[in-house]
N, C-alpha and C positions, 0 to 999 in steps of 0.2 A: 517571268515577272517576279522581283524580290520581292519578299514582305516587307519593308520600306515602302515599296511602290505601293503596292494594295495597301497599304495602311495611308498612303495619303491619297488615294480613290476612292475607300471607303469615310475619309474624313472628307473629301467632296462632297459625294453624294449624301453623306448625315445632313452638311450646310443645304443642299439644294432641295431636299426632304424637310427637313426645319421650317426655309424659309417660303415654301409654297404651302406649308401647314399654316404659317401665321397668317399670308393672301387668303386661305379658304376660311379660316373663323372672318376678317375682316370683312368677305363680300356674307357671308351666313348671315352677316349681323346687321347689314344694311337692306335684308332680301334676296332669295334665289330667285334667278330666271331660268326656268330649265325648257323643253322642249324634247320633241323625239328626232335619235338617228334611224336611215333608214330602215335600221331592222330592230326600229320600235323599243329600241332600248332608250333608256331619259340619256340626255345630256345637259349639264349647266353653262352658267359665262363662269362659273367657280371652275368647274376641269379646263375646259380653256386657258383660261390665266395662270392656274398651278401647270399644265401641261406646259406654257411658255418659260416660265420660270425655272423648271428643270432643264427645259430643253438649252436654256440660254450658262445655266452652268453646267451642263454636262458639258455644254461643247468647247467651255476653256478650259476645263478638268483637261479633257483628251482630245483635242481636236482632231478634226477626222473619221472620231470612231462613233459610227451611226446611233442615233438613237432610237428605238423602234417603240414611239407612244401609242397607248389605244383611241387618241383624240384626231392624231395625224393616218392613223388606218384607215380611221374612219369615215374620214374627210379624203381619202383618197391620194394620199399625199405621202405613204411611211417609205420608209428608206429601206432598202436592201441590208439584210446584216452582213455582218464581215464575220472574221475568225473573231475577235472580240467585238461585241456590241453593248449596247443598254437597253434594257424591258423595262418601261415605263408604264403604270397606269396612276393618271392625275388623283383620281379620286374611284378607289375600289371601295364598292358599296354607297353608290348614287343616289338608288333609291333611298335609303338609310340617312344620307344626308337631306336629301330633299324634305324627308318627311322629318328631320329635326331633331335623328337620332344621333347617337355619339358615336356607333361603332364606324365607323368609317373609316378608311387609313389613305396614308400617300405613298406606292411602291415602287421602288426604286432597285433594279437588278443589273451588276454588271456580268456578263455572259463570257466566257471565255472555252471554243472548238464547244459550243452548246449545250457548254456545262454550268451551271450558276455558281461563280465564284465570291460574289461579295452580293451584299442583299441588306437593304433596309426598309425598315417598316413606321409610317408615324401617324401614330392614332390620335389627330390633334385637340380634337374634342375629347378625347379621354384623359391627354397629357402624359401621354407611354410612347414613347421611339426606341425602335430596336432598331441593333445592326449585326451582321455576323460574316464571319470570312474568315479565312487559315488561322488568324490570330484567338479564337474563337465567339462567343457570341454575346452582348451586355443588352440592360437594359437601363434605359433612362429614364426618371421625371421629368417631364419634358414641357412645362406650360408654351402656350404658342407667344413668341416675344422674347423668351428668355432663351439665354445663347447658350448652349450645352455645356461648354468649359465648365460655366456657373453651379450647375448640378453633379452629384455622385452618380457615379455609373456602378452598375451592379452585374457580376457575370451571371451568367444563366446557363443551366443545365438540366436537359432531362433527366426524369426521375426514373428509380428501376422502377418497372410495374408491380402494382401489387395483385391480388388473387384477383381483386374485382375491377376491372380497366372502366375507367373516364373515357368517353368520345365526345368530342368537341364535332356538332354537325349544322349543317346552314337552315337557317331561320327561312329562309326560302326558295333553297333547290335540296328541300330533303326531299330525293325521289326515292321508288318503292326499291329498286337493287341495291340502295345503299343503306335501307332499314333492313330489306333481307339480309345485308352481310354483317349488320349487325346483332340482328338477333343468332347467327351462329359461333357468335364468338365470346365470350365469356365477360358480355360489356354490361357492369353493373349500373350507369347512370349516361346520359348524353345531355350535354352542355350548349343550346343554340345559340352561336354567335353569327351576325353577318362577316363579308372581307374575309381578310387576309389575318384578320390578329389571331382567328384559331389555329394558326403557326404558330405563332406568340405562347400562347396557350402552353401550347404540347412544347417548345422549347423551353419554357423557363417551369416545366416540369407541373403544372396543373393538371393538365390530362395526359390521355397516353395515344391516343390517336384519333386522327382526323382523314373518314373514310369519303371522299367520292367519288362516285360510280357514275356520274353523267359529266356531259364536255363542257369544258372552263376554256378562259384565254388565258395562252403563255404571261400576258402582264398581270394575271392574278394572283400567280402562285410562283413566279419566278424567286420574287427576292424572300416570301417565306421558306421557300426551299433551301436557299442558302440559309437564311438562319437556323433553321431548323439541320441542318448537319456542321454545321458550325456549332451548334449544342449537341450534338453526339446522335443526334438522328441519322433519317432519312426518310425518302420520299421516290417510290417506285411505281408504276406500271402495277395493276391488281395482283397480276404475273411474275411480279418479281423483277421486274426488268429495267433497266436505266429509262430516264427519262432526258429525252435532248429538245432543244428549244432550239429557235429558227426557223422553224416550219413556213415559210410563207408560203409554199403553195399549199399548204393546207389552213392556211387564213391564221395562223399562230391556233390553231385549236387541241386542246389535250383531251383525246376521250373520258381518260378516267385517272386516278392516283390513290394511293395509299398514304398519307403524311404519320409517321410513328417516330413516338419517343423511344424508348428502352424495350418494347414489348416489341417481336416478330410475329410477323403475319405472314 
């Protein structure tokens, strides 16, 4: 695939991220209905509706090329991936949204031999869309409503580390292996965000990593993964080791990750 192509797949996906951003402030504003899936996690009619809304432009982007959402798994319904596919989660960080918080985002990853090749992020209620792929990674202002052309993009780059490293860690799966790997590591301050924006974070160089050490779903961190080595990162295995997506017989599940800017781990 040329970078011609990926640049007009990642100009897809920014549109199909954009406009499911502005459907989730619009139902936010009128009331959520949420309820529980059956393994007791919330789901809204907000994920529903953004989960359609992407699925309905991915599939003129590239028809064909499966979309693998966390709303259609759930529901019992997700497609098989191919050699290329899309990692979709409607709305990462539910809770957060339900309870009327901003950080929340809309992730959007396209997959290519289960590597994350293009990846955008759109944190609607905070008005920040990130996107990153070969071409490397920008950030937007992004109010929901307003068409991105309209706005200045900014590229983003991790920063070197300096003596005392930032960690960006979750507001509610800080478990104890991911505090103990913190406290061996020379991490002067930790920064709690929900989602997927502490990719965001460590890409556009605010922090220097983002450590966890319990199981996430592939549509949580797919398309930060891509931004974040599209800003001069990466995102390994505790071990050091590639991380591949696809997994369906293991339900898209990632044990663990390491997300880092500039600093080795």
């Amino acid at each position: 695939m040329n970078r011609t192509e990926r640049a007009r797949i990642l100009t897809g996906m920014i549109e199909a991220a954009a406009n499911a951003g502005t459907k989730i402030r619009e139902m936010a504003a009128t009331g959520v209905v949420a309820r529980s899936k059956p393994d007791a996690s919330p789901v809204t009619d907000a994920d529903e509706a953004a989960e359609a809304i992407i699925e309905k432009h991915l599939s003129a982007l590239l028809p064909g090329v499966p979309m693998i959402g966390e709303e259609a798994v759930a529901g019992g319904s997700g497609k098989k991936p191919g050699s290329t596919f899309f990692l979709v989660d409607p709305i990462d960080g539910t809770r957060d949204f339900i309870a009327k918080r901003a950080g929340y985002t809309v992730n959007i990853a396209f997959l290519a031999e289960g590597t994350p090749a293009l990846g955008v992020i759109y944190a609607p209620a905070l008005g920040e869309l990130y996107a990153g792929g070969a071409g490397g990674a920008y950030r937007w202002p992004l109010v929901p409503g307003i068409k991105i052309e309209n706005v200045p993009e900014e590229r983003i780059r991790v920063r070197t580390p300096a003596k005392n490293l930032v960690a960006c860690v979750s507001h509610s799966h800080l478990d104890s292996a991911t505090q103990d790997w913190l406290r061996k590591r020379n991490v002067a301050e930790t920064v709690k965000i929900g989602s997927s924006i502490k990719f965001c974070r460590v890409a556009e160089g605010k922090a220097d990593v983002y450590p966890r050490l319990s199981p996430v779903s592939e549509w949580d961190i797919a398309a930060g993964h891509a931004i974040l080595m599209a800003a001069g990162g990466s995102v390994k295995t505790p071990g050091g080791s590639t991380l591949h997506y696809g997994k369906k017989k293991d339900d898209y599940e990632v044990p663990s990750f390491i997300a880092s800017g500039g600093a080795q781990f």
